[in-house]
C-alpha positions in Angstrom: 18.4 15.9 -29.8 16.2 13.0 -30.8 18.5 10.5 -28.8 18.1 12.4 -25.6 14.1 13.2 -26.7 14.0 8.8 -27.0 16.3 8.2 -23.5 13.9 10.7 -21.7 10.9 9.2 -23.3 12.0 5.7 -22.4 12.5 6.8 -18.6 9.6 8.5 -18.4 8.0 5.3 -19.2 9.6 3.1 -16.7 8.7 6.0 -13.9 4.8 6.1 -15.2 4.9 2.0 -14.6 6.9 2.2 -11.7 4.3 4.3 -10.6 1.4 2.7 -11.7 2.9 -0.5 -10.0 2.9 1.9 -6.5 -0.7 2.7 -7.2 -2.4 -0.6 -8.2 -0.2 -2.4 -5.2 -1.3 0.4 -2.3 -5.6 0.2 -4.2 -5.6 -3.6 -3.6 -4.4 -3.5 0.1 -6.6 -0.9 0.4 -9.6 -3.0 -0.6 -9.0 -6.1 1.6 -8.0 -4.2 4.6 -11.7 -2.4 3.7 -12.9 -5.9 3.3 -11.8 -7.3 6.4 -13.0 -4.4 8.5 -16.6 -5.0 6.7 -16.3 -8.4 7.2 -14.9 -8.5 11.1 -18.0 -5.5 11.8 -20.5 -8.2 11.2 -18.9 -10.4 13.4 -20.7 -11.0 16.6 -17.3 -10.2 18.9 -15.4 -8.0 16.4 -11.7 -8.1 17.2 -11.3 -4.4 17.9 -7.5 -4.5 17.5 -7.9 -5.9 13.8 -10.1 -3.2 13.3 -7.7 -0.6 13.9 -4.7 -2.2 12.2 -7.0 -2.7 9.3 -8.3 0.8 9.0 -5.2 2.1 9.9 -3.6 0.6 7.1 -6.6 0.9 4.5 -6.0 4.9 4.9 -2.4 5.3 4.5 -2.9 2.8 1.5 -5.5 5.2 -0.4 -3.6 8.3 1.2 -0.6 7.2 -0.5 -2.2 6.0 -4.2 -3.9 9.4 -4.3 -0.9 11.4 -3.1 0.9 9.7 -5.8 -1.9 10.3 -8.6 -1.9 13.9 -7.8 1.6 14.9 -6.7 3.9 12.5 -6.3 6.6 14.9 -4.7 4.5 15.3 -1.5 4.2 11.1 -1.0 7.1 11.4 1.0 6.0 11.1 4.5 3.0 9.3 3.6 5.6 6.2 2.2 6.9 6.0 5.6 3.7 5.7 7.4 2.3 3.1 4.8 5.4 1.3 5.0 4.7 1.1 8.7 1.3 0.5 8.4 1.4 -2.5 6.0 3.7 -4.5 8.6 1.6 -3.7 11.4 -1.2 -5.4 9.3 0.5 -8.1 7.9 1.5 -8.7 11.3 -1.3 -8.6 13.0 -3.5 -10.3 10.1 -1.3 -13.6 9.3 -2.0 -14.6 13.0 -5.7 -15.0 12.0 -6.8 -18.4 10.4 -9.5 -16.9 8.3 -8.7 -17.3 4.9 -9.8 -13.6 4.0 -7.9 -12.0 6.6 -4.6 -13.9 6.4 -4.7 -13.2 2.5 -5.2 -9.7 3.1 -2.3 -9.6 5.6 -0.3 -11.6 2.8 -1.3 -8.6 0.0 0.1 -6.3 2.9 2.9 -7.7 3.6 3.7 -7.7 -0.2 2.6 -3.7 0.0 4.9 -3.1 2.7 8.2 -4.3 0.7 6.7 -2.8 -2.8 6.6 1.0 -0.7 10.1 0.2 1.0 11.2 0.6 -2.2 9.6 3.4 -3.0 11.0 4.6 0.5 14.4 3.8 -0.5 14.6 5.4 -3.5 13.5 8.5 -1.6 16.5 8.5 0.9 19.1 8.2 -1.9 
């Protein structure tokens, strides 16, 4: 009993980092997609389409953390959309050559492959 009370333990513990990984990655692309659509807002000509993409991707990013933080089982649908999302901005932010914005579609980018395997793991 205490072997399978320790193997249980022990994967409970990957899942909770796993987890927190999901969280922390989908909160920090959250934040620079919020700061880019702050930042491009003050712009005289705001690019309209990086607004979107931006906010866009900001919500399914926070969608996604919270789903996760209060019930993971329903994150399902919400992967697949962030997944989407997160390309849509990397792509659209790397062809900017302000610093902010191409790090943010950088962070994205790295979102978008950290939730595909979230996404993958769901399929199987």
């Amino acid at each position: 009993m205490a072997l399978f009370y320790k193997s249980s333990f022990k994967n409970n513990s990957m899942l909770l980092r796993q987890t927190d990984n999901y969280i922390k990655i989908c909160m920090n692309a959250w934040l620079l997609c919020e700061a880019c659509i702050h930042s491009e807002k003050e712009k005289i000509a705001p690019q309209e389409k990086l607004l979107q993409v931006c906010r866009d991707c900001a919500q399914s990013c926070l969608s996604v953390a919270s789903t996760i933080i209060n019930d993971p089982m329903a994150v399902q649908k919400q992967v697949f959309d962030c997944f989407l999302y997160c390309r849509e901005c990397y792509t659209e932010c790397i062809l900017h050559k302000e610093q902010d914005i191409e790090y943010c579609g950088e962070v994205c980018g790295r979102c978008a492959e950290t939730i595909k395997e979230l996404l993958m793991f769901q399929l199987n």
